[in-house]
PDB file with one MODEL, atoms N, CA, C and O in Angstrom:
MODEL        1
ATOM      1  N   UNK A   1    -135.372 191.517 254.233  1.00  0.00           N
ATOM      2  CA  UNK A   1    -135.298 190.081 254.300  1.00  0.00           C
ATOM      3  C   UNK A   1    -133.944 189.630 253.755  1.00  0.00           C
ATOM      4  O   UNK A   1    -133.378 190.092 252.764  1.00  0.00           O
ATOM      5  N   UNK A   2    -133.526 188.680 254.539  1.00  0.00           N
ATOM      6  CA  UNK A   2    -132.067 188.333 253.868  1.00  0.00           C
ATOM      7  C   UNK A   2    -132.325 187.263 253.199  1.00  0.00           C
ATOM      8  O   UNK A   2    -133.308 186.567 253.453  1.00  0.00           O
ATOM      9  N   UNK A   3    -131.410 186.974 252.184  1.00  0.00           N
ATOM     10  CA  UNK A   3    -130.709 185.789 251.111  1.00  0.00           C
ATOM     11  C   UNK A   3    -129.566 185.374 251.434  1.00  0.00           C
ATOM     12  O   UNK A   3    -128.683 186.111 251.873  1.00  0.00           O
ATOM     13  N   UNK A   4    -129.451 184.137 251.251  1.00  0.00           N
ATOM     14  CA  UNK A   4    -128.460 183.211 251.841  1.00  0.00           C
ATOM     15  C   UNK A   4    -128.201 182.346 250.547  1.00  0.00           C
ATOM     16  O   UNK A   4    -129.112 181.865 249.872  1.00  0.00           O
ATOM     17  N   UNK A   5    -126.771 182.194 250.259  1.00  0.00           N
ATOM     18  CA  UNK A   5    -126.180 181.266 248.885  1.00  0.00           C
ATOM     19  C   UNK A   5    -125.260 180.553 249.164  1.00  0.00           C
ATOM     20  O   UNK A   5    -124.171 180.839 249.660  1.00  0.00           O
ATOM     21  N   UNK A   6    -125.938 179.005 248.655  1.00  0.00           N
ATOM     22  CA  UNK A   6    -124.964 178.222 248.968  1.00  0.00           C
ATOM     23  C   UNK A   6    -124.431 178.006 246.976  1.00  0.00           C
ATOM     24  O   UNK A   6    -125.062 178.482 246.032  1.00  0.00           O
ATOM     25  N   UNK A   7    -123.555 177.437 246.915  1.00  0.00           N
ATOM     26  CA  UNK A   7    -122.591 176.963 245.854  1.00  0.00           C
ATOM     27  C   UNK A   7    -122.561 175.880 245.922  1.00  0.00           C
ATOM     28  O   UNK A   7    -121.739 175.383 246.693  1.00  0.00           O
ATOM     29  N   UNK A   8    -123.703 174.770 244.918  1.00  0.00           N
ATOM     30  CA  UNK A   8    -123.438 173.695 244.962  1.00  0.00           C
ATOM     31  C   UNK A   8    -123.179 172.964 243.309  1.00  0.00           C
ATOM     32  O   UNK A   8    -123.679 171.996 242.736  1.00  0.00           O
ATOM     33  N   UNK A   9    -122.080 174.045 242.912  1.00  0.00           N
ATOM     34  CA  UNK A   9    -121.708 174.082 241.304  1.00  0.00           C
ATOM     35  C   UNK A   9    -120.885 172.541 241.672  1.00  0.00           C
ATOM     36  O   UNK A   9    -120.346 172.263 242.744  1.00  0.00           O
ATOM     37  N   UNK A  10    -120.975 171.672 240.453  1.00  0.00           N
ATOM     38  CA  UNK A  10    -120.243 170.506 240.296  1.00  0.00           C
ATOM     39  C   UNK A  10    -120.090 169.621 241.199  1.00  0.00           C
ATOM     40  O   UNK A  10    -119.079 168.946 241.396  1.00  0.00           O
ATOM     41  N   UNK A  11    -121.361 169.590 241.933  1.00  0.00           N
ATOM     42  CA  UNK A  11    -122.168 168.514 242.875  1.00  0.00           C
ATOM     43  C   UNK A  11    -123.536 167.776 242.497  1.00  0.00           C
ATOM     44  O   UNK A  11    -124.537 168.348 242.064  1.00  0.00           O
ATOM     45  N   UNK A  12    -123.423 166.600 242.702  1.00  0.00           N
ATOM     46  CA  UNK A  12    -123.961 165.934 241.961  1.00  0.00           C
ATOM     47  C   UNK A  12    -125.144 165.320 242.394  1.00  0.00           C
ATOM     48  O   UNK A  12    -124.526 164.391 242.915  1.00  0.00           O
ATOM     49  N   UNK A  13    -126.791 164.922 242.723  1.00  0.00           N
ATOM     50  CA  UNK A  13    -127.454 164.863 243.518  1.00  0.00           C
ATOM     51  C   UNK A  13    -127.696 163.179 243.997  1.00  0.00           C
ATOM     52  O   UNK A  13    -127.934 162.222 243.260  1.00  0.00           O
ATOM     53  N   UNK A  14    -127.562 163.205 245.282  1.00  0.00           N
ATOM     54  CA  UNK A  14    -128.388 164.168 246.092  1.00  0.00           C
ATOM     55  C   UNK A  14    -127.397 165.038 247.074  1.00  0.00           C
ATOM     56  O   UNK A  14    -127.651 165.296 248.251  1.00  0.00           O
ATOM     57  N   UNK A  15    -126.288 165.415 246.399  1.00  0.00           N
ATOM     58  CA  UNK A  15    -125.915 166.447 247.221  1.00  0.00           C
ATOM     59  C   UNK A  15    -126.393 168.249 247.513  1.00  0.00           C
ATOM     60  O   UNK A  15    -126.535 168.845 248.581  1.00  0.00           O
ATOM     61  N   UNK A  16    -126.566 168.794 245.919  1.00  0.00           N
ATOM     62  CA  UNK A  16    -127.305 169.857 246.180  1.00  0.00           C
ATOM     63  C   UNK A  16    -128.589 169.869 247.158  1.00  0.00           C
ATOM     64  O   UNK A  16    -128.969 170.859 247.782  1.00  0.00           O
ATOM     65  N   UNK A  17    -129.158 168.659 247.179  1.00  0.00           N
ATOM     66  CA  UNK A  17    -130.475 168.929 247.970  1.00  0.00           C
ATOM     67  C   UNK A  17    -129.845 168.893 249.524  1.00  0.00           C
ATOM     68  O   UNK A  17    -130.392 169.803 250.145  1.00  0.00           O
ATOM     69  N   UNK A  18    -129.043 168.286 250.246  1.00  0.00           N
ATOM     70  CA  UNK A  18    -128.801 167.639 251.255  1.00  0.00           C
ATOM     71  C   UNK A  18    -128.313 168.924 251.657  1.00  0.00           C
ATOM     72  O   UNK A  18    -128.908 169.484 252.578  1.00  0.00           O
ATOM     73  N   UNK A  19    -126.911 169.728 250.893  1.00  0.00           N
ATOM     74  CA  UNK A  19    -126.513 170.873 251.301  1.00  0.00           C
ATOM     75  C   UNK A  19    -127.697 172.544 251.536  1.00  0.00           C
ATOM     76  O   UNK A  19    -127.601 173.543 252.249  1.00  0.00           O
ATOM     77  N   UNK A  20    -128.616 172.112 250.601  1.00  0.00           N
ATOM     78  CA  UNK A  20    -129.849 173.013 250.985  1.00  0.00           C
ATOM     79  C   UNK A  20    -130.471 172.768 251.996  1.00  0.00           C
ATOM     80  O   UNK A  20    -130.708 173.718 252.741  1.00  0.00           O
ATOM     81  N   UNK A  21    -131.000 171.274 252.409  1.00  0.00           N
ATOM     82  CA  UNK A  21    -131.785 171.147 254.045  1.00  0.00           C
ATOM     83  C   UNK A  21    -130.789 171.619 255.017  1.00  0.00           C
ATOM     84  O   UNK A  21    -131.087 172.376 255.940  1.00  0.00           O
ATOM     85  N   UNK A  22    -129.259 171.038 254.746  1.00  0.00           N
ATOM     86  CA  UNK A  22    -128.408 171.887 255.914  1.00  0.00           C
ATOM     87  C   UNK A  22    -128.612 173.646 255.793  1.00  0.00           C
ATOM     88  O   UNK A  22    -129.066 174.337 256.705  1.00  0.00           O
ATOM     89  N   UNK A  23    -128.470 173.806 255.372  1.00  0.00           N
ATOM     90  CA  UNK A  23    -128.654 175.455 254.741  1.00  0.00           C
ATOM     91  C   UNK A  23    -129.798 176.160 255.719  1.00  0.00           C
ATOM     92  O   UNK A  23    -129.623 176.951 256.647  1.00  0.00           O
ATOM     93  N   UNK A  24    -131.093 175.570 255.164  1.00  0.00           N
ATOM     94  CA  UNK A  24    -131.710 176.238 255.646  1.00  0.00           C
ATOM     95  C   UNK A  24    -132.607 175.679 256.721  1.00  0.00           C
ATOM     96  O   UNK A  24    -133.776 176.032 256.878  1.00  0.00           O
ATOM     97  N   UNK A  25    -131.848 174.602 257.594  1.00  0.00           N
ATOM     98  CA  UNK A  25    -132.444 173.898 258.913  1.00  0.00           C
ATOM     99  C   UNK A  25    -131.647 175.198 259.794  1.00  0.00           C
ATOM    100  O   UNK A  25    -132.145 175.466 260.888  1.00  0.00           O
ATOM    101  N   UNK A  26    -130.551 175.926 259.389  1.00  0.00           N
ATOM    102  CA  UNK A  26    -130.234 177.401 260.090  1.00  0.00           C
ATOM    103  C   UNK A  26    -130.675 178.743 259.986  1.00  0.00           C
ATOM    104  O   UNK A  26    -130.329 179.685 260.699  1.00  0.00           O
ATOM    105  N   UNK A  27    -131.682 178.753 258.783  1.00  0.00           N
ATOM    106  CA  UNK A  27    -132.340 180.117 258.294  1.00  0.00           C
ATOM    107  C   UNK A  27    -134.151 180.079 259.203  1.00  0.00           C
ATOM    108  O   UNK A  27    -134.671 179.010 259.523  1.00  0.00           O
ATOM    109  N   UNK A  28    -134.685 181.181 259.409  1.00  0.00           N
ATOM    110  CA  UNK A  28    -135.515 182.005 260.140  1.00  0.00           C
ATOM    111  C   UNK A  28    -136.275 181.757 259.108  1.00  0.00           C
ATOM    112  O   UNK A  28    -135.951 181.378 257.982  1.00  0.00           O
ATOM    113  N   UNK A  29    -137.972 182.138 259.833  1.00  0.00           N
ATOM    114  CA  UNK A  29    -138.840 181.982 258.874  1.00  0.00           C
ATOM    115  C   UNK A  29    -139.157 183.048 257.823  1.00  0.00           C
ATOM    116  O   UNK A  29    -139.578 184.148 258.183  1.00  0.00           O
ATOM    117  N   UNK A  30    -138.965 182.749 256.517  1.00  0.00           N
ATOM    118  CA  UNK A  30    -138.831 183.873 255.558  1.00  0.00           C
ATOM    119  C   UNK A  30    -138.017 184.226 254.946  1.00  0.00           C
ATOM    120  O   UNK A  30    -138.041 184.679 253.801  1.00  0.00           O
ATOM    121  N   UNK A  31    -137.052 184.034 255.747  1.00  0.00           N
ATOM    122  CA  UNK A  31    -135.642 184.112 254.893  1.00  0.00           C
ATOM    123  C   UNK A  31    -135.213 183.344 253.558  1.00  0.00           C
ATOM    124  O   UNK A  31    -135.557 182.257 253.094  1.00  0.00           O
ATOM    125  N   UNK A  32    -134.396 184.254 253.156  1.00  0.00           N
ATOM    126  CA  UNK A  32    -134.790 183.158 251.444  1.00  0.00           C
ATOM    127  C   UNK A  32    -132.684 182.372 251.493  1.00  0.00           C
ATOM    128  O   UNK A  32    -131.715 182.629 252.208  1.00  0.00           O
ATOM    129  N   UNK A  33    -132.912 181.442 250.351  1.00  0.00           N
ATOM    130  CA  UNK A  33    -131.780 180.888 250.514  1.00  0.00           C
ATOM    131  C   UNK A  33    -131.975 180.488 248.513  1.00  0.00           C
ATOM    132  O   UNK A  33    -132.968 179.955 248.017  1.00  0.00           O
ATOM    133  N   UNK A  34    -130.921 180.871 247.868  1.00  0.00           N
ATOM    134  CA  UNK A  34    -130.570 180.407 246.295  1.00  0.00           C
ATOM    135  C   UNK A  34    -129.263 180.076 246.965  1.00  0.00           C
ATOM    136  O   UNK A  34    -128.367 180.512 247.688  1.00  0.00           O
ATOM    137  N   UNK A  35    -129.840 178.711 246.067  1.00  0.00           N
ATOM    138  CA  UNK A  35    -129.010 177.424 245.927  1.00  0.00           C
ATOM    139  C   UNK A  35    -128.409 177.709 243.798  1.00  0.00           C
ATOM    140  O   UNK A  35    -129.037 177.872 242.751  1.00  0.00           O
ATOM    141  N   UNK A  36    -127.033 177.628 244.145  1.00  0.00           N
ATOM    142  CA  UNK A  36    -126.597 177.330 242.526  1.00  0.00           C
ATOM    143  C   UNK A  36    -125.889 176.058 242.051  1.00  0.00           C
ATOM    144  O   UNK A  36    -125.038 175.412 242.664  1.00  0.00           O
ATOM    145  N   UNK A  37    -126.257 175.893 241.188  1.00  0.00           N
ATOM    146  CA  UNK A  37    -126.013 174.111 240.566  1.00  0.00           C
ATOM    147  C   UNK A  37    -125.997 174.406 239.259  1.00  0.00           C
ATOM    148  O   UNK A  37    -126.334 175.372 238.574  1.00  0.00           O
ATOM    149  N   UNK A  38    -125.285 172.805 238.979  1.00  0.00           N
ATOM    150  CA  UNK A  38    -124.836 172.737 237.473  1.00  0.00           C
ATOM    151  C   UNK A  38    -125.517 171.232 237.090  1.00  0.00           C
ATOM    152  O   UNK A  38    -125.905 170.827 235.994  1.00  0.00           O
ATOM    153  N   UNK A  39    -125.515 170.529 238.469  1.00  0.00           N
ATOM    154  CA  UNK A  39    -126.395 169.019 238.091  1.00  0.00           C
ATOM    155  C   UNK A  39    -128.262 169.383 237.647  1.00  0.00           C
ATOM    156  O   UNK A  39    -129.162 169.819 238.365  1.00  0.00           O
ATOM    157  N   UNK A  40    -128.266 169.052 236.468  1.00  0.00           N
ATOM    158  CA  UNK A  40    -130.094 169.595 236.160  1.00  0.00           C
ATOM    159  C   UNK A  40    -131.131 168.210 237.235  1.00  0.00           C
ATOM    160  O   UNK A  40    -132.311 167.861 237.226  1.00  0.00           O
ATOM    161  N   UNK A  41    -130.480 167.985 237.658  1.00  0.00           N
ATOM    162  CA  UNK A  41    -131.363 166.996 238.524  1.00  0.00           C
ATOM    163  C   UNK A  41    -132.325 168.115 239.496  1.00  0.00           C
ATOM    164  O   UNK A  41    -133.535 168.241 239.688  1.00  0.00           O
ATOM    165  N   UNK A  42    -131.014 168.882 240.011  1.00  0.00           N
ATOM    166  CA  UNK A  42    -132.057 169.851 240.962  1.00  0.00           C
ATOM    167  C   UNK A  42    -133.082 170.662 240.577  1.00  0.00           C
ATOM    168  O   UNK A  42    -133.648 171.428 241.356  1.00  0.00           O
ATOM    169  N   UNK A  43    -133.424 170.513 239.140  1.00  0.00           N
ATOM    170  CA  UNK A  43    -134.599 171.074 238.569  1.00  0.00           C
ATOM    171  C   UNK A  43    -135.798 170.489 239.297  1.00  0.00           C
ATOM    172  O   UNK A  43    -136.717 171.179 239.740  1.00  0.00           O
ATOM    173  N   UNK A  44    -135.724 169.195 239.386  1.00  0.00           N
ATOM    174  CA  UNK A  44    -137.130 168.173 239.911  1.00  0.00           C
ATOM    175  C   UNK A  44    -136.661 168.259 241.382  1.00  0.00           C
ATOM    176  O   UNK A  44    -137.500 168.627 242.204  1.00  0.00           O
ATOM    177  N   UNK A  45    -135.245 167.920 241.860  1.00  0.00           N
ATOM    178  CA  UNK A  45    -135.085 167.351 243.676  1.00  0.00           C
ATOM    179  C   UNK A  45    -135.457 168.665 244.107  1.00  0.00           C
ATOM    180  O   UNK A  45    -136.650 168.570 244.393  1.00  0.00           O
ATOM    181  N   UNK A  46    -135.074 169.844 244.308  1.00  0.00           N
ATOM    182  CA  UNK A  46    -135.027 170.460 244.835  1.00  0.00           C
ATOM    183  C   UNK A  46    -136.529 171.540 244.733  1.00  0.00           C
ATOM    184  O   UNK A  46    -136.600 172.440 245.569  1.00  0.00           O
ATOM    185  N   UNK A  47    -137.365 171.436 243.977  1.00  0.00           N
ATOM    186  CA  UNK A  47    -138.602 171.646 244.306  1.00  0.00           C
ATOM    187  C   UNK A  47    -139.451 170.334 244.539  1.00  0.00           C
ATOM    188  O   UNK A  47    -140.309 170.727 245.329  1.00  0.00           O
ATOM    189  N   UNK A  48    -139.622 169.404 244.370  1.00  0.00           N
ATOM    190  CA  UNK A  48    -139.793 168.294 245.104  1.00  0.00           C
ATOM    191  C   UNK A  48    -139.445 168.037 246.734  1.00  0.00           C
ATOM    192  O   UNK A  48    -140.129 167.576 247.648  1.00  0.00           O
ATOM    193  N   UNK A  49    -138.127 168.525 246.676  1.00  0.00           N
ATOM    194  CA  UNK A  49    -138.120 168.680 248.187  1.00  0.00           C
ATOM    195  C   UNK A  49    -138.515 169.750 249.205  1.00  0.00           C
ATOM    196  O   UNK A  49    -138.762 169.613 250.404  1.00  0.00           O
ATOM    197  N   UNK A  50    -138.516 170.550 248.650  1.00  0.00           N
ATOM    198  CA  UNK A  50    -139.609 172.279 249.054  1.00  0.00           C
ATOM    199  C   UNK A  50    -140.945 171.459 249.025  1.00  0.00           C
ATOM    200  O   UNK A  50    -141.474 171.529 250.135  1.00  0.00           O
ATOM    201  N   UNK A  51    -141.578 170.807 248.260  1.00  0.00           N
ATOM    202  CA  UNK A  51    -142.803 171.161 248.453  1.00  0.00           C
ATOM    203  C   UNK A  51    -143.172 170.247 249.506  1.00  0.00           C
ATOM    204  O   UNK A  51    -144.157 170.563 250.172  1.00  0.00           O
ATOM    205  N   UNK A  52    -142.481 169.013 249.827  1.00  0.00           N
ATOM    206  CA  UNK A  52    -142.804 168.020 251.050  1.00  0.00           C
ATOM    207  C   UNK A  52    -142.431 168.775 251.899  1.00  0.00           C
ATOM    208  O   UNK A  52    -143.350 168.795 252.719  1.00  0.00           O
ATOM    209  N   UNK A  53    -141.109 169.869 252.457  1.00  0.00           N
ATOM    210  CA  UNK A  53    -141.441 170.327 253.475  1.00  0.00           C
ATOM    211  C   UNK A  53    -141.581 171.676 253.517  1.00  0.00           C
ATOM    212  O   UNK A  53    -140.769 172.373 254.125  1.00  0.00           O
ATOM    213  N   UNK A  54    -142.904 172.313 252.704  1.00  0.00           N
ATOM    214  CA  UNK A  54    -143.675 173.309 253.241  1.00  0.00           C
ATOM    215  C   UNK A  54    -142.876 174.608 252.777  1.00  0.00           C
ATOM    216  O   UNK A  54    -143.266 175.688 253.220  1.00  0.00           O
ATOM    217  N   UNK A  55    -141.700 174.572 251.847  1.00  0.00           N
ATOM    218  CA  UNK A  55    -141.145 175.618 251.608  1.00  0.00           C
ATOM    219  C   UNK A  55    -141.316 176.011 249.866  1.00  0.00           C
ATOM    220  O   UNK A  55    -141.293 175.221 248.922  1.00  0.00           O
ATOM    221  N   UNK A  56    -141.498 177.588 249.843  1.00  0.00           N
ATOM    222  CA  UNK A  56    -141.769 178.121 248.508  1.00  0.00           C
ATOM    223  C   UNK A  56    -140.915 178.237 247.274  1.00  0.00           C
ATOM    224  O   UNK A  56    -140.143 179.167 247.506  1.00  0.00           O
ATOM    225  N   UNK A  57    -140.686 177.776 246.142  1.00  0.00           N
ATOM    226  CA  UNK A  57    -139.642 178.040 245.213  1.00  0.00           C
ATOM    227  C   UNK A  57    -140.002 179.565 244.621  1.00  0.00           C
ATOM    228  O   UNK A  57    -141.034 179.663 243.957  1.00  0.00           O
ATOM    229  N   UNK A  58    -139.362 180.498 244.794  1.00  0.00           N
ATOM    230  CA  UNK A  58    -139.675 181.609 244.058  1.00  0.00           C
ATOM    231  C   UNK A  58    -139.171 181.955 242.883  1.00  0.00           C
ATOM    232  O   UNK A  58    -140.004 182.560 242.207  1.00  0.00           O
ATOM    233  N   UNK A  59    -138.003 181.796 242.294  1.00  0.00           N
ATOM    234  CA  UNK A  59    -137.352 181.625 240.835  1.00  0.00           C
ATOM    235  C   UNK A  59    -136.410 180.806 240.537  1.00  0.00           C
ATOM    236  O   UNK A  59    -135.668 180.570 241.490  1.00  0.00           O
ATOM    237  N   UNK A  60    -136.153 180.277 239.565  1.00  0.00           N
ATOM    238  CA  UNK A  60    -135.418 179.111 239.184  1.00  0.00           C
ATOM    239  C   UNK A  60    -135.092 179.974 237.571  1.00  0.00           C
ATOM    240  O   UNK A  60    -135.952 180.370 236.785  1.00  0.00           O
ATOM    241  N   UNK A  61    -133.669 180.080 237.435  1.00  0.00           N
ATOM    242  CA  UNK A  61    -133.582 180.471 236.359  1.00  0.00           C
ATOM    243  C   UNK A  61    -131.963 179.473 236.010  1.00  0.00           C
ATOM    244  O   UNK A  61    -131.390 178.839 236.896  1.00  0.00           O
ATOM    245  N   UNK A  62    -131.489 179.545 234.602  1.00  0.00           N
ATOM    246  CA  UNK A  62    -131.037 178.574 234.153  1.00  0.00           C
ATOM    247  C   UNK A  62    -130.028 179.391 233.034  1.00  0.00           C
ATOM    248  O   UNK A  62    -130.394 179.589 231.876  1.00  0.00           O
ATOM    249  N   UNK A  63    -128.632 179.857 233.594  1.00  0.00           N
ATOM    250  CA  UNK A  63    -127.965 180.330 232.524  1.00  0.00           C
ATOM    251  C   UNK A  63    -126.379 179.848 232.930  1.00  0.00           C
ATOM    252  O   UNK A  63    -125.723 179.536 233.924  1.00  0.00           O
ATOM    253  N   UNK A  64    -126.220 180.021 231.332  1.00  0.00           N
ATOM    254  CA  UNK A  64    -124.480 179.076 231.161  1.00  0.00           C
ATOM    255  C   UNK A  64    -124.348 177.943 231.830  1.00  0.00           C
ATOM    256  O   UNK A  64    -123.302 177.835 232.469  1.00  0.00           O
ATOM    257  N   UNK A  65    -125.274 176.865 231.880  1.00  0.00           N
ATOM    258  CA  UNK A  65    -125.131 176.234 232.514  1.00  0.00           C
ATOM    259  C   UNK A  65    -125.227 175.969 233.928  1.00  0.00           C
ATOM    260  O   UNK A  65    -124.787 174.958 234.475  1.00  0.00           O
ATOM    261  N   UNK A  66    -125.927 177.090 234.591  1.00  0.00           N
ATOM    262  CA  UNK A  66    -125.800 177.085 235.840  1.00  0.00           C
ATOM    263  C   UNK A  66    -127.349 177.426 236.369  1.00  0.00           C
ATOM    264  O   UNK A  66    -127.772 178.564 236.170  1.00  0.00           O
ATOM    265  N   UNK A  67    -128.067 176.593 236.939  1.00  0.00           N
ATOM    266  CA  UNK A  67    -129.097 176.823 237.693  1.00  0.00           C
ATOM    267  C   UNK A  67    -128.976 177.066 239.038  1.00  0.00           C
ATOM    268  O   UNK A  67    -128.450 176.444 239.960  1.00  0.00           O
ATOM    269  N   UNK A  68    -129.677 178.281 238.940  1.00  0.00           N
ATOM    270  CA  UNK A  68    -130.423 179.156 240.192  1.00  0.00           C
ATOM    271  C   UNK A  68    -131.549 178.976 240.590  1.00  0.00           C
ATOM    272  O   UNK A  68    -132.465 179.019 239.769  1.00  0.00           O
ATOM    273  N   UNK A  69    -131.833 178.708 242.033  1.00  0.00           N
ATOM    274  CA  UNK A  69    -132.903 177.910 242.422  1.00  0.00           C
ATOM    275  C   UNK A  69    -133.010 179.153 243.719  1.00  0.00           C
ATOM    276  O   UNK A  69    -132.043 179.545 244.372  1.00  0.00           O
ATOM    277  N   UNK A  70    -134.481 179.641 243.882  1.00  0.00           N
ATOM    278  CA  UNK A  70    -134.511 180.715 244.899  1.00  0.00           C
ATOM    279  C   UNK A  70    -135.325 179.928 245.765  1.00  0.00           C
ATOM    280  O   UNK A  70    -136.000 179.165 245.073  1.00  0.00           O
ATOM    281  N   UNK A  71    -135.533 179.797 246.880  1.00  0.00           N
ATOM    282  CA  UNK A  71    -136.161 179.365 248.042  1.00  0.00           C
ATOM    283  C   UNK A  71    -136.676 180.413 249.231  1.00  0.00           C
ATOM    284  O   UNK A  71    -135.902 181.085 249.914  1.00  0.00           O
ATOM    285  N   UNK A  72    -138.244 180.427 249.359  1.00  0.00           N
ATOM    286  CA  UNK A  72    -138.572 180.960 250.860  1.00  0.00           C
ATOM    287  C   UNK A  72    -138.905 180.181 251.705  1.00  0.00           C
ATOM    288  O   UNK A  72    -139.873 179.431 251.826  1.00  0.00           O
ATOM    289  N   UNK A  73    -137.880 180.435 252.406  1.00  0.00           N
ATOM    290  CA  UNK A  73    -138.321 179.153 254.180  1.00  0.00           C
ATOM    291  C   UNK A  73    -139.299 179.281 254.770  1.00  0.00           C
ATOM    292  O   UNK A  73    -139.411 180.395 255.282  1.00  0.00           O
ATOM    293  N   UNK A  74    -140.310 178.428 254.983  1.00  0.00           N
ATOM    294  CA  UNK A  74    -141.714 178.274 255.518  1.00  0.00           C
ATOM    295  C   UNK A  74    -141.509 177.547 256.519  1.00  0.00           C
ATOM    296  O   UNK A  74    -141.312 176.348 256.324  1.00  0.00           O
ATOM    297  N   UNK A  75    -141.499 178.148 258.043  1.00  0.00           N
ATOM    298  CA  UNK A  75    -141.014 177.372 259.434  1.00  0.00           C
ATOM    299  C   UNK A  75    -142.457 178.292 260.022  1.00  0.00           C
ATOM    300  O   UNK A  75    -142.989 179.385 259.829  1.00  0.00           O
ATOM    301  N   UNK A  76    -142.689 176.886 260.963  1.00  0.00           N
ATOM    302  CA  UNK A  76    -144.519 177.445 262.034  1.00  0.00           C
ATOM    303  C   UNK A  76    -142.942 177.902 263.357  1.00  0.00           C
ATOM    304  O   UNK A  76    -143.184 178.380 264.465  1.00  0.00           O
TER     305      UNK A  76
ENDMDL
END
């Protein structure tokens, strides 16, 4: 299964989220996509926005300042 990373260090929301729906409106079903950020907003947007559309957060971890947000794409 592939992983896909976008870099959305020193973006401010709602851009991390916006650059993740672009992200993975191009990824296959299953495919995973970590998103990295430094705005802690994407702690709440970005599983908030997984869960309205149907996609899984699998780890979210949080070092030097930098959150890692793992995503599995859930497409019918």
């Amino acid at each position: 299964m592939t992983t896909y990373k976008i870099d959305a260090r020193r973006l401010f929301c709602p851009m991390p989220v916006i650059k993740a729906q672009d992200a993975i409106s191009q990824l296959q079903n299953k495919e995973r996509l970590e998103v990295v950020a430094t705005d802690r907003g994407v702690l709440h947007d970005i599983p908030a926005w997984c869960r309205i559309n149907g996609h899984d957060i699998e780890q979210i971890l949080e070092e030097n300042g930098e959150i890692s947000i793992s995503i599995r794409v859930n497409k019918e």
